[in-house]
C-alpha positions as CSV (number, residue, x, y, z in Angstrom):
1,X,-26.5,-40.9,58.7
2,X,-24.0,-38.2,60.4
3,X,-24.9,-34.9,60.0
4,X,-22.3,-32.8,58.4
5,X,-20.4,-30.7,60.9
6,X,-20.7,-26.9,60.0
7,X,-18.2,-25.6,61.8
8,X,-14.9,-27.3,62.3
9,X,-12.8,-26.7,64.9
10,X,-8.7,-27.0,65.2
11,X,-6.6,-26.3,68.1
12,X,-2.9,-24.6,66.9
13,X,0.1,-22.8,69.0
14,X,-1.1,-19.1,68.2
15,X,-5.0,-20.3,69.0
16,X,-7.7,-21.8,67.8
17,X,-8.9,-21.8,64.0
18,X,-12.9,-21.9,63.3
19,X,-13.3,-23.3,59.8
20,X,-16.9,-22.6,58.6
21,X,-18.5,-24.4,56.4
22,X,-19.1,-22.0,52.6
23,X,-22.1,-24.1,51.5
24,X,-25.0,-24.2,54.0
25,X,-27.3,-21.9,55.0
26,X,-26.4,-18.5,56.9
27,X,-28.7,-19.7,59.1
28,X,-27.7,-22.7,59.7
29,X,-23.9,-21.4,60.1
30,X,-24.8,-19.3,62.7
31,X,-26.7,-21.7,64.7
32,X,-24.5,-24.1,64.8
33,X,-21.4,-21.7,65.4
34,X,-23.3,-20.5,68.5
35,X,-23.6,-23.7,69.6
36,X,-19.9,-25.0,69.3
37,X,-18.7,-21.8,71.0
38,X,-21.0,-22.7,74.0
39,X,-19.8,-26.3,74.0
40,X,-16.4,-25.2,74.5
41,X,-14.6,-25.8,78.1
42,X,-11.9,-23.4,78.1
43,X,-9.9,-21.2,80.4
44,X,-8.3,-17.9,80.5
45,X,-8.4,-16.4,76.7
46,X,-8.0,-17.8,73.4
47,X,-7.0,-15.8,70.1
48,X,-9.6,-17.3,67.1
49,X,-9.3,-16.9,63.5
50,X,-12.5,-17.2,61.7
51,X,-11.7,-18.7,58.3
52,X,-14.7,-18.2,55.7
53,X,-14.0,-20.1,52.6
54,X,-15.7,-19.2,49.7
55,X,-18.7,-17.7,51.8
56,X,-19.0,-14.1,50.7
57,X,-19.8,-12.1,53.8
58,X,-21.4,-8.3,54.0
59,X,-19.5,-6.5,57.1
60,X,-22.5,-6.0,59.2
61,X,-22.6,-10.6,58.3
62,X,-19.2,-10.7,59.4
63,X,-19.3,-8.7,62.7
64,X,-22.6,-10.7,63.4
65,X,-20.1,-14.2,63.2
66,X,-17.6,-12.4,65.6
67,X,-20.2,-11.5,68.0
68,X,-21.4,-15.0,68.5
69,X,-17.7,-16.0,68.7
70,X,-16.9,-12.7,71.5
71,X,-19.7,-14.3,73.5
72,X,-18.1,-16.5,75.5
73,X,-15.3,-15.2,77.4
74,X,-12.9,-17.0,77.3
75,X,-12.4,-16.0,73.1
76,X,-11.7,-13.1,71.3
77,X,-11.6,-13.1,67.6
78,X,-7.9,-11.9,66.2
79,X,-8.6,-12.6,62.6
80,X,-11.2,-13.3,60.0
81,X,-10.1,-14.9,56.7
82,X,-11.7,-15.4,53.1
83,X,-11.0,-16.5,49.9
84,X,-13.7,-14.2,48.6
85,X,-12.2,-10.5,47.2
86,X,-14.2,-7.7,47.1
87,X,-15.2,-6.1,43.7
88,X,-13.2,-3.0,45.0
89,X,-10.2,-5.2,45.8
90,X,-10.4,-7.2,42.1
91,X,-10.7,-3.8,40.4
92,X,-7.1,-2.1,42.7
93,X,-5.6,-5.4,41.5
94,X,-6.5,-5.3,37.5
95,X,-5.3,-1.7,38.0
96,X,-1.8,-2.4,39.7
97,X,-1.2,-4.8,37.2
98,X,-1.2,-2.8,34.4
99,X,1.7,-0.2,33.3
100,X,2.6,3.0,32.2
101,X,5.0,4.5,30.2
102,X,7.2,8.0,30.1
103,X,9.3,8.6,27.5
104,X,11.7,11.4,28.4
105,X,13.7,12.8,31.3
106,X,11.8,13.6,34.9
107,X,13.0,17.1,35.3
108,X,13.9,18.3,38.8
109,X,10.6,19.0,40.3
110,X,8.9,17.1,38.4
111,X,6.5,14.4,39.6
112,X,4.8,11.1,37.3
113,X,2.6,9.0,38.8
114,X,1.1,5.7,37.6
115,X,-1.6,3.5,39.2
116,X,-0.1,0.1,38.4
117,X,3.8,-0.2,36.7
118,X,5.8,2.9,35.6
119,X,8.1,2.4,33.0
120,X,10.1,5.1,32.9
121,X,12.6,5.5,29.0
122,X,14.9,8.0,30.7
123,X,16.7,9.4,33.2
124,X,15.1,10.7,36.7
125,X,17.3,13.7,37.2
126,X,18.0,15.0,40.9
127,X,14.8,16.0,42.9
128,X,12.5,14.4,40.2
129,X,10.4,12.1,41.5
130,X,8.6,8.7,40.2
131,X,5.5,7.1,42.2
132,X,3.7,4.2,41.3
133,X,1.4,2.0,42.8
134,X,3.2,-1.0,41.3
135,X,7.1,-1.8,40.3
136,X,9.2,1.1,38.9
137,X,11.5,0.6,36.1
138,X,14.0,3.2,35.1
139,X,15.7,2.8,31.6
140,X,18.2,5.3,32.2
141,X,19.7,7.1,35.4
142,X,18.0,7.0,38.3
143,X,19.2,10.3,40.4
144,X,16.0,11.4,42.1
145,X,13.4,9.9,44.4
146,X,11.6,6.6,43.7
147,X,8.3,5.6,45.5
148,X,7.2,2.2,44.4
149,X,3.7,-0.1,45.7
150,X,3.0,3.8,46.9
151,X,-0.9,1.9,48.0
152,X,0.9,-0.8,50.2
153,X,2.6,-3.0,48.3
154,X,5.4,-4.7,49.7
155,X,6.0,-7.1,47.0
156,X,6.7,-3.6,45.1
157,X,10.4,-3.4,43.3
158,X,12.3,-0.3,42.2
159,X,14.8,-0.9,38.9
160,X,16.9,1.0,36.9
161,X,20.0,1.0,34.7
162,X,21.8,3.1,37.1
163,X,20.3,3.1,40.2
164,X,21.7,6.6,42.1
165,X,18.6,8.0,43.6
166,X,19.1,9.7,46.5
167,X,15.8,8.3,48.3
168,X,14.2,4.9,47.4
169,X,10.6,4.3,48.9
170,X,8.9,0.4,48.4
171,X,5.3,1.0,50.8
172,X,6.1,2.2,53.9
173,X,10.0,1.4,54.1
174,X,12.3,4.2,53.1
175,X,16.0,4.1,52.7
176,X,18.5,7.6,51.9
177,X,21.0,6.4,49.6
178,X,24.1,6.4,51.9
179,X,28.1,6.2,50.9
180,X,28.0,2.2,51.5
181,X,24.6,2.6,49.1
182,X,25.8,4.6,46.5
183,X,29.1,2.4,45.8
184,X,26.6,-0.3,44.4
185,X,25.4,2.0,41.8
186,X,29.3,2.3,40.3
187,X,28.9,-1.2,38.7
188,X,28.0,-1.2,34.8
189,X,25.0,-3.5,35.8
190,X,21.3,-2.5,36.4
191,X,20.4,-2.9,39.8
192,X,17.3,-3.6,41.7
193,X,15.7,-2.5,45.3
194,X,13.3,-4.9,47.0
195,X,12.0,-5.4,50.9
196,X,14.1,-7.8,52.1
197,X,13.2,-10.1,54.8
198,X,14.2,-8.4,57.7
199,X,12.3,-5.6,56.5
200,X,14.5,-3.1,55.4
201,X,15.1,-2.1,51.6
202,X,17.9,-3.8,49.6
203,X,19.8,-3.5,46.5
204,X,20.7,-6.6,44.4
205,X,21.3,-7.4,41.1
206,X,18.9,-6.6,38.0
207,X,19.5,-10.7,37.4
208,X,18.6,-11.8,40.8
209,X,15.0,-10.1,40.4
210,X,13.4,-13.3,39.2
211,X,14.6,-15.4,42.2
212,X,13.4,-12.5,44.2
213,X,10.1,-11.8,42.1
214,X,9.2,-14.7,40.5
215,X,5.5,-13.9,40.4
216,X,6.3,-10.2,38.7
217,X,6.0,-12.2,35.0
218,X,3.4,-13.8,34.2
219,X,4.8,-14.1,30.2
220,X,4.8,-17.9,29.0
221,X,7.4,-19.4,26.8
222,X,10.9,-18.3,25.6
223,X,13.6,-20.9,25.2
């Protein structure tokens, strides 16, 4: 009978890919992992990805696997993936999925905040400012500053009726609403701001949102 291999072992462009196996032993994962790593005949440095499964991992576990790895010399551990989220990283994402809503105009100096979505029934006036960890949406004017997936999110998108803020914010990216900008926000259409691509922050259509998004509803039916 072959024995199951416990750690499988795939050669790609960037590297190589260590799959370990998610139903044996620790023990047994580690024994064989130290034993493939000494096996292989390699030269000069290799990037490895260490992908767990469904293996849930502690961090002092996971350094432990990238020690054995970092052994040999000739590989240095560049990434370790797992299917497994963290109770921490379940409860951000319940959170961010969930909205909030302000009824009323944002006030120049004004800040609202929201841990997931903000819906926002009115009009951001000029140096008010809307932050959310999630997607923004503005059913009115948007004249101030708009900081959407303010945790990280790049998937993050900023809407509004009239979209004239004059800074727009999706993560990290920020964009000042310039001349060639501001023309957009002329058309009697709501509008939309999203990360494009090449990594800057673009406007579009309210309509092309779901072609952009198509994960931000998750409501079933309609006809």
């Amino acid at each position: 009978m072959t024995k199951k291999q416990l750690v499988m072992i795939k050669g790609t462009k960037s590297g190589l890919v260590l799959r370990l196996d998610d139903q044996c032993s620790y023990a047994d994962l580690l024994g064989e992992l130290g034993q493939k790593v000494g096996e292989e005949a390699l030269e000069g440095m290799a990037e490895v990805q260490l992908h767990l499964g469904n293996r849930y991992c502690t961090d002092d576990q996971v350094k432990e696997l990238i020690g054995i790895v970092q052994e040999s010399p000739h590989l240095r551990v560049s990434k370790v993936q797992s299917d497994v989220i963290r109770m921490e990283e379940c409860n951000r994402r319940i959170i961010e999925s969930q909205s909030e809503t302000y009824v009323g105009i944002v006030r120049s100096g004004q800040i609202v905040r929201a841990d997931g979505d903000l819906v926002i029934i009115g009009d951001v006036n000029p140096n008010g400012k809307a932050i959310a960890n999630g997607n923004i949406f503005v059913l009115g004017r948007l004249k101030g500053i708009a900081h959407a997936g303010a945790g990280g999110n790049l998937d993050a998108v900023i809407a509004a009726s009239w979209l004239e803020a004059t800074h727009l914010m999706i993560a990290d990216k920020i964009e000042t609403m310039t001349d060639e900008l501001t023309v957009l926000s002329e058309r009697p259409e709501m509008e939309c701001a999203y990360i494009h691509q090449n990594g800057f922050i673009a406007i579009d259509r309210l309509q092309e949102l779901r072609n952009l998004r198509p994960n931000l509803s998750t409501f079933k039916g309609g006809s």
